[in-house]
C-alpha positions as CSV (number, residue, x, y, z in Angstrom):
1,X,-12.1,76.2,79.7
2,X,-12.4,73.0,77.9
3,X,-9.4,71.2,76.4
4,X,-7.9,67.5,75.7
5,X,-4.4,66.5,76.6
6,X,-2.4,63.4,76.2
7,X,-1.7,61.9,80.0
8,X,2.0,61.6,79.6
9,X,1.9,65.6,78.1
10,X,0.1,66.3,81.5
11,X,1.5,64.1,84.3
12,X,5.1,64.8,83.1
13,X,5.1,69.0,84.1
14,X,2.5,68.0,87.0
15,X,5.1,66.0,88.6
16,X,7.6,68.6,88.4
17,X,5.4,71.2,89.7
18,X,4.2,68.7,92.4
19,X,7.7,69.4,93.8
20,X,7.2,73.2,94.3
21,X,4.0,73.5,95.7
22,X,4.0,72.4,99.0
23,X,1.4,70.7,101.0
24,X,0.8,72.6,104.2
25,X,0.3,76.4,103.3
26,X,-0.8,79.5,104.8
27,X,-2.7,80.4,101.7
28,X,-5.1,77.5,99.9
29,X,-4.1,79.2,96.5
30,X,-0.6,77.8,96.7
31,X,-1.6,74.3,97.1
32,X,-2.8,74.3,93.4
33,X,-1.5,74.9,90.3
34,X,-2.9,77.4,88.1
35,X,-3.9,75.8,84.6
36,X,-4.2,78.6,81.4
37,X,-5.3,77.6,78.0
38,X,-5.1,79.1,75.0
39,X,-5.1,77.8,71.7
40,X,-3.1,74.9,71.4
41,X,-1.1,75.5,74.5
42,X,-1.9,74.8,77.9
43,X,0.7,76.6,80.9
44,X,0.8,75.1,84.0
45,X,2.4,77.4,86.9
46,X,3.2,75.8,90.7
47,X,4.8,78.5,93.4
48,X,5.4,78.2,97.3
49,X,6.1,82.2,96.9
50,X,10.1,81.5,97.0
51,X,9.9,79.3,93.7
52,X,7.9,79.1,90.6
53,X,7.8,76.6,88.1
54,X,6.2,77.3,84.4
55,X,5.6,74.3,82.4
56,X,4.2,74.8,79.0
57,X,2.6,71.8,77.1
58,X,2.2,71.9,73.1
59,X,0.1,70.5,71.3
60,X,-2.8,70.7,73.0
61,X,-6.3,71.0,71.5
62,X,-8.0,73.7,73.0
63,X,-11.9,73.9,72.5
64,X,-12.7,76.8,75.0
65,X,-9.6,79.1,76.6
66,X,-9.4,79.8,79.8
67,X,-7.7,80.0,83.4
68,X,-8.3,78.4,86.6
69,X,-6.7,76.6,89.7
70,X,-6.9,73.6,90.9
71,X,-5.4,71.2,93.8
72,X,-1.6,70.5,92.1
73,X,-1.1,67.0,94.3
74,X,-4.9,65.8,93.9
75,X,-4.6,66.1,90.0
76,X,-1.0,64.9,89.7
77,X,-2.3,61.6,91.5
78,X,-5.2,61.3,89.4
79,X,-3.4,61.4,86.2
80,X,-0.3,58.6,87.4
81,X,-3.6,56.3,88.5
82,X,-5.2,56.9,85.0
83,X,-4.2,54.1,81.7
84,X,-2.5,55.4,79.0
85,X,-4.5,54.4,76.4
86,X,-7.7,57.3,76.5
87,X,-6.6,61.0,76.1
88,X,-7.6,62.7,79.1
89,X,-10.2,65.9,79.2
90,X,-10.4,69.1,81.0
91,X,-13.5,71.5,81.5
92,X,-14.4,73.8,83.7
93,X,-18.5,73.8,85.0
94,X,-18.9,76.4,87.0
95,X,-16.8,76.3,90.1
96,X,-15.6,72.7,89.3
97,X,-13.0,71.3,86.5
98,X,-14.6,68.1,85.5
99,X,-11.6,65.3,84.1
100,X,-12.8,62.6,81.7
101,X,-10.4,59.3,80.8
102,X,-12.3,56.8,79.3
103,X,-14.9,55.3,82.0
104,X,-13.4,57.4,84.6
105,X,-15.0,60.9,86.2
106,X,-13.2,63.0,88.6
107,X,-14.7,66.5,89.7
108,X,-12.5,68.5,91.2
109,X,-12.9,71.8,93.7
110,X,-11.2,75.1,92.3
111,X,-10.1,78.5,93.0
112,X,-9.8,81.4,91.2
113,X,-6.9,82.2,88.9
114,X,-7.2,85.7,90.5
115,X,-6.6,84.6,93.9
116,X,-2.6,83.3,92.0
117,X,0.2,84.8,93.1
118,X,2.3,86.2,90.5
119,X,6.4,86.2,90.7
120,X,7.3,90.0,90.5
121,X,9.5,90.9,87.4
122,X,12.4,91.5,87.7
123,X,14.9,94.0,86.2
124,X,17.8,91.9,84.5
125,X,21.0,92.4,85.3
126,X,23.0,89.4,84.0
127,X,22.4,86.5,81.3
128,X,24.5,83.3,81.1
129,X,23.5,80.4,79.0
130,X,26.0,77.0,80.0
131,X,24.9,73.1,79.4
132,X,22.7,71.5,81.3
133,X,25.4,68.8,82.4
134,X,27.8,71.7,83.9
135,X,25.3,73.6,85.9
136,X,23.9,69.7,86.9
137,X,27.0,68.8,88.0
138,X,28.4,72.0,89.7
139,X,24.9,71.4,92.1
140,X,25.7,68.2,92.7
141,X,29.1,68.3,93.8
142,X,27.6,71.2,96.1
143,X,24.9,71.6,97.6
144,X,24.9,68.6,99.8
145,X,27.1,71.0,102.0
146,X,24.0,73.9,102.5
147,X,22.9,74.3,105.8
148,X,19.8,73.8,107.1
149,X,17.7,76.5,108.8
150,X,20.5,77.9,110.4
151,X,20.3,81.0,111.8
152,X,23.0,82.8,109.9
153,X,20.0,82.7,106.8
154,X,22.6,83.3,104.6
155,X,24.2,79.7,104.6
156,X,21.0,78.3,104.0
157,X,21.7,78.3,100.1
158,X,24.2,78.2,97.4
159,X,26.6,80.9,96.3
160,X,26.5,81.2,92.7
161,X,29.3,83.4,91.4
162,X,30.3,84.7,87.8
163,X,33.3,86.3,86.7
164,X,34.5,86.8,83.3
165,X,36.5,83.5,83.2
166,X,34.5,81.1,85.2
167,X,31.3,80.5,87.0
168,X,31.1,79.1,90.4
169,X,28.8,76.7,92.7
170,X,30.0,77.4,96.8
171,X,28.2,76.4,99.8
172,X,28.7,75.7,103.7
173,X,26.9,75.1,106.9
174,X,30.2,76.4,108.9
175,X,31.8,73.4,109.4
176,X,32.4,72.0,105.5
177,X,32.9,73.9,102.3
178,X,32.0,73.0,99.5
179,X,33.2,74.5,95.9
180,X,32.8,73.5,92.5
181,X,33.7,75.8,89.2
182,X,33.3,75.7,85.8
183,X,36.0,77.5,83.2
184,X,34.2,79.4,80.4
185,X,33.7,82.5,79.1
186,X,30.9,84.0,80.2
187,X,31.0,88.2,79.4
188,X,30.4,89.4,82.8
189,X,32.3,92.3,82.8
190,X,31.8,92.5,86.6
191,X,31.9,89.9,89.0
192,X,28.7,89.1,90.5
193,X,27.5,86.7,93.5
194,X,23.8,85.9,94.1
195,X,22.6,83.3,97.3
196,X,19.7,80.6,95.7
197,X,17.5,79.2,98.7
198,X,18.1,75.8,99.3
199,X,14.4,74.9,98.1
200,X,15.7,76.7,94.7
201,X,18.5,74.9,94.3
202,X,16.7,71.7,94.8
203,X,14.2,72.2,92.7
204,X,16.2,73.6,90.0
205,X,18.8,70.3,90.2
206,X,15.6,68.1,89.8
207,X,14.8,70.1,86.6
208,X,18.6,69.4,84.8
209,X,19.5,66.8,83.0
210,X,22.8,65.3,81.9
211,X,23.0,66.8,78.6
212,X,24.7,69.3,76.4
213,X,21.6,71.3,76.0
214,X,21.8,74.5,77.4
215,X,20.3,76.2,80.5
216,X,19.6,80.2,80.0
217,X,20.0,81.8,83.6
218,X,18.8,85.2,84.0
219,X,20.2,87.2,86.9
220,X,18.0,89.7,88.2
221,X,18.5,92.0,91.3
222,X,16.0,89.7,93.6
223,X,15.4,86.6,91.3
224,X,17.3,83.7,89.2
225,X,15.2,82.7,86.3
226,X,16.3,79.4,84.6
227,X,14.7,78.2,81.4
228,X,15.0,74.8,80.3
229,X,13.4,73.9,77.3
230,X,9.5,74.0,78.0
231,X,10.2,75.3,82.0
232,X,10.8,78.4,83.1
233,X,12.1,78.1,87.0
234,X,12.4,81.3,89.1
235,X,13.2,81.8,92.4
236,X,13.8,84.7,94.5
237,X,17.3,85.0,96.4
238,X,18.7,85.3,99.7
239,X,19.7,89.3,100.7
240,X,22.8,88.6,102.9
241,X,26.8,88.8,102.3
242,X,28.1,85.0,101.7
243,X,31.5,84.8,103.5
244,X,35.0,84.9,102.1
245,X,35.2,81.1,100.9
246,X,38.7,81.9,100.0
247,X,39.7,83.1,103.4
248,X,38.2,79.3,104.3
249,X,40.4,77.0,101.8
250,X,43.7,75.7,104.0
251,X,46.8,76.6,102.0
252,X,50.1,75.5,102.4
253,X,49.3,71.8,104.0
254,X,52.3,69.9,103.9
255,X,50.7,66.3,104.4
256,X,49.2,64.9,101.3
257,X,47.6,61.6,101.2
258,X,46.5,60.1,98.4
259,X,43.7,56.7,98.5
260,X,41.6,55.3,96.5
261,X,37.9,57.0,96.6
262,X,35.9,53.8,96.7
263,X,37.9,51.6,99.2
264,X,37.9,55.2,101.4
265,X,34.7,55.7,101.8
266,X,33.6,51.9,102.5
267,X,36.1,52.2,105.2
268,X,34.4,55.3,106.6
269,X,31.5,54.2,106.0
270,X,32.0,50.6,107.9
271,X,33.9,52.7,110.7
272,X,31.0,54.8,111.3
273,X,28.5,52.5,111.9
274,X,29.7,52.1,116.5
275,X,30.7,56.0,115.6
276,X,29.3,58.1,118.6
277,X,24.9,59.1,117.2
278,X,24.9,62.5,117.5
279,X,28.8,63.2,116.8
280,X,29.9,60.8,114.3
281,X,33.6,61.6,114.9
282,X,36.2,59.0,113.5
283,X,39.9,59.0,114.3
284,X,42.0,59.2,111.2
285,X,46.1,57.7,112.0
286,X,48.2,58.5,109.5
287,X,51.8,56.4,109.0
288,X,54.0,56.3,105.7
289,X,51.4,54.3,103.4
290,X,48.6,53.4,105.6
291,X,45.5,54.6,107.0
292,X,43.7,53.9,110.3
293,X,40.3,55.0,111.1
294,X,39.1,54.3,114.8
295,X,35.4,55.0,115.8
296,X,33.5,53.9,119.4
297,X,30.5,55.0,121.2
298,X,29.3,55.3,125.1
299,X,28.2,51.9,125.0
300,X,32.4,50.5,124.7
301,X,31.7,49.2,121.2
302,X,34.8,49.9,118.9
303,X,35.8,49.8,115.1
304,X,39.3,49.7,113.9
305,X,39.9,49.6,110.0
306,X,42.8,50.4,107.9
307,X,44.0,50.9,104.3
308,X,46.9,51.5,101.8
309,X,47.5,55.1,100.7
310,X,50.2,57.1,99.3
311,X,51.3,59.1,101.7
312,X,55.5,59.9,103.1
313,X,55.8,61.2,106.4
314,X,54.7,62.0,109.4
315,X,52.5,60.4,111.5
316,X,49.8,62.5,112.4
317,X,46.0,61.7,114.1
318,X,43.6,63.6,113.1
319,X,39.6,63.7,114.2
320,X,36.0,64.3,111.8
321,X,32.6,64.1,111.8
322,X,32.2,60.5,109.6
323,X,29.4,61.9,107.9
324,X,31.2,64.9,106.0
325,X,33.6,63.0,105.0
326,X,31.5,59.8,103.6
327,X,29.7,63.6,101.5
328,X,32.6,64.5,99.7
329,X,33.6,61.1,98.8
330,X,29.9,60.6,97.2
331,X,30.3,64.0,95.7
332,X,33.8,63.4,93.8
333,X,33.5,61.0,90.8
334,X,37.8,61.1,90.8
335,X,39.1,57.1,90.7
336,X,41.2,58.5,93.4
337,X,41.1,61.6,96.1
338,X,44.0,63.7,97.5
339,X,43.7,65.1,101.4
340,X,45.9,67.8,102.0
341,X,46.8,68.0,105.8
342,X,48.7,70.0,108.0
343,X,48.6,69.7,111.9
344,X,45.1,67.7,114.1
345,X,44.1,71.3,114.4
346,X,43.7,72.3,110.7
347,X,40.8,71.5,108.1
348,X,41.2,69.2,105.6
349,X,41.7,69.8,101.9
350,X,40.2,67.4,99.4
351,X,39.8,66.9,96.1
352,X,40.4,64.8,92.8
353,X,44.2,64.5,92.3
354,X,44.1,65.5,88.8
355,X,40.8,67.9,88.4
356,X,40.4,71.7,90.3
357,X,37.4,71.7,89.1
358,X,35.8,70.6,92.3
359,X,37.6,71.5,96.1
360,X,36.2,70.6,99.8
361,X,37.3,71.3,103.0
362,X,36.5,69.5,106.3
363,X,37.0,71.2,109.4
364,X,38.4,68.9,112.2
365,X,36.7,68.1,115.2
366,X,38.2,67.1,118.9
367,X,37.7,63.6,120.0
């Protein structure tokens, strides 16, 4: 294998793929990424078994094809270090991929593309191609609220579910929900709901871009395929059922409060600092237009803060962990957010006043 490559052309995919592969693995393979060249296109491929990413590079000018692998970190480095002013080159001696950049020479260890685990195929069951921007920002109003290696495996990812009228982004750790949707038209004659890893979802989110090009997803019994533009992403999903969201939203609240979004979650965000470590509960007093928010901690310290809101009726004082809260405001881009309450033992129901497309709900906590 012998080829020469711009260093933008090669460090831009390597970073990406840097993200994947992980750096402590049970098999050396998967600490590399596999490098394939043929004519004037060079495919790089990064995995950690649960995702891969395929980056393909044109033009390239290819003198000898050929495949090999070679450490994915290690390279990626080598390349951000190099100038931009020499092209960089690629050949493989024997077991060793030699890199030339003007004065510079880097020889670098290799293992067989052989040894490279491949991504099963998978049978298609479902296509959906939406923008970028949606699926970018359905993520990010979402996923924050995945758990983290929680036993129920099942939470530890993001519901993504397709009906013929809308598609939608869901995800918990039991204690917050989070929903976002997206109204289109999307032919799915049956409802469907797959569970993305969190590592997928990550990944993929780093991969989108706020534009109004589109993302092809490809639904397959065991794997989510995304391509966007030069990148193909796949990554295998969770078996599991994902519970009843539905069942989860509070209906009926007859509290609604209504506060600016900013000023909220300053005031959250200054009351949580004395909030207990490990807890983070705040108080939350609600009177006709005005909030209170009360936080302390085992060593006596206290924090009392307070702000206008729209709200008629009763007073009512209400308990959450800081931190969830201080999520959703981050998540909702809304000038202003509505909480829908109903008694100190009910969740909370937030959202934008005038946009469904995004819902959360906070479950209360005793204090």
């Amino acid at each position: 294998m012998k080829l020469t490559i711009s260093r933008e052309s090669l460090l831009t995919p390597l970073q990406s793929i840097s993200g994947v592969v992980e750096r402590k693995q049970t098999m050396p393979v998967l600490s590399n990424v596999l490098l394939e060249a043929e004519e004037n296109t060079l495919t790089l491929t990064g995995t950690n078994m649960e995702v891969e990413l395929v980056a393909r590079v044109t033009p390239v000018h290819v003198d000898q094809p050929g495949r090999i692998t070679v450490p994915a970190r290690k390279l990626s480095d080598i390349c951000r270090a190099l100038g931009d002013e020499a092209p960089i080159e690629l050949s493989l001696e024997g077991d060793r991929l030699h890199l030339r950049c003007g004065a510079s020479h880097f020889t670098l260890s290799t293992l067989p593309a052989e040894h490279f685990p491949n991504v099963e195929d998978d049978a298609e069951s479902f296509r959906l191609e939406l923008p970028q921007k949606e699926l970018e920002r359905m993520l990010d109003a979402t996923a924050f609220a995945m758990a983290q290696q929680d036993v129920r495996y099942y939470l530890n990812g993001l519901l993504l579910e397709v009906d013929s009228g809308h598609v939608r982004t869901v995800a918990t750790d039991g204690h917050r929900l989070a929903m976002a949707r997206l109204a289109m038209d999307t032919g799915c004659a049956n409802p469907l709901q797959v569970i993305v890893p969190r590592k997928g979802v990550l990944e993929l989110a780093r991969l989108l871009e706020d534009v109004e090009t589109t993302v092809t997803l490809v639904i397959g019994d065991n794997h989510l395929r995304a391509t966007i533009g030069a990148y193909t992403f796949t990554s295998k999903l969770i078996e599991g059922k994902f519970p009843d969201y539905n069942r989860v939203i509070p209906r009926g609240g007859d509290k609604v409060v209504v506060a600016d979004r900013t000023t909220l979650k300053n005031t959250l965000q200054r009351a949580g600092i004395l909030s207990h470590e490990n807890i983070r509960g705040v108080r939350l007093s609600l009177s006709p237009n005005q909030l209170e928010i009360f936080a302390n901690n085992p060593d006596q310290e206290q924090a009392e803060d307070a702000l206008p809101v729209e709200y008629q009726g009763e007073s009512l004082q209400i308990g959450f962990n800081v931190g969830y809260l201080v999520d959703v405001m981050s998540a909702l881009d809304d000038d202003q957010v509505k909480i829908t309450l109903s008694n100190p033992n009910a969740s909370a129901l937030i959202e934008g006043p005038g946009d469904d497309r995004c819902l959360y709900v906070v479950m209360p906590m005793r204090l």
